[in-house]
N, C-alpha and C positions, 0 to 999 in steps of 0.2 A: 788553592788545594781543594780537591775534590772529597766531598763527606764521606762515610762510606754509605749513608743507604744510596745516595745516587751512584754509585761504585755498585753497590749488590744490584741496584734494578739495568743498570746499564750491562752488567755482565750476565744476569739470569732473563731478562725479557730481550733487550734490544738485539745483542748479539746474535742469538738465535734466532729471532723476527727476519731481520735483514738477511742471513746466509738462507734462508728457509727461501726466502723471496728470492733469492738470486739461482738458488736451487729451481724453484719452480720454474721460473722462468726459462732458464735453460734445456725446461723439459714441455716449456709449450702448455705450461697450467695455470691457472688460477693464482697469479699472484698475491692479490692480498689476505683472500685464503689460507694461503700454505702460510703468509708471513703469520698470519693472527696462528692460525692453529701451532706452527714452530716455538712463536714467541711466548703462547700458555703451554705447551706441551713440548718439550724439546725433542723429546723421542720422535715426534713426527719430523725431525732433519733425516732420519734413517730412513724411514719411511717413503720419503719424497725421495732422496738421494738414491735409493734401489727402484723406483717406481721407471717403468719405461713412458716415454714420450708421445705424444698425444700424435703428433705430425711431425715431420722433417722442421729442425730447427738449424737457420743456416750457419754455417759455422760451427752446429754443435753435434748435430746428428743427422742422421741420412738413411733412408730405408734401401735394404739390400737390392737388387735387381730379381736377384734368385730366388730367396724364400723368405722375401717381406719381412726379416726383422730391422730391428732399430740398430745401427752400428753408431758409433763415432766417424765425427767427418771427415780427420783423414786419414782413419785406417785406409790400407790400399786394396786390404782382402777380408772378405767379412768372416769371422770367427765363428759364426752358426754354419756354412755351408761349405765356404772355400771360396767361393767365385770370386774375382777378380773384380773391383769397383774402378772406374771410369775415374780421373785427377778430375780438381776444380780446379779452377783456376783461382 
């Protein structure tokens, strides 16, 4: 059975650490960065989670054709312009 301070520190530092770095990553940042900064500061998962993408990440994001923002990769029309984006395969 698990104590509870390793219960509190596993639920206030690590959980937020790890999703922070899964976050980052996703957006093409600074992974251990965001994890440290997430895992002392939790408010920084919002932070990263609203922050756009450094560069095209595949699988996860994809810059428009049209007017260069960051979409999702498989939206199939980018929500800033309208243009139609090209399938991946």
């Amino acid at each position: 059975m698990m104590k509870p301070v390793y219960l509190f520190f596993l639920l206030v530092f690590v959980v937020p650490g790890v999703t922070g770095g899964i976050l980052a990553a996703n957006r093409a940042r600074n992974v251990f960065v965001w994890s440290l900064l997430s895992a002392v500061f939790p408010i920084f998962l919002l932070v990263i989670y609203f922050h756009k993408p450094l560069r095209e990440v595949e699988g996860k994001f994809r810059r428009c054709g049209g007017c260069g923002e960051f979409i999702p990769w498989r939206e199939t029309a980018c929500r800033y312009c309208g243009r139609e984006q090209p399938t991946h395969p």
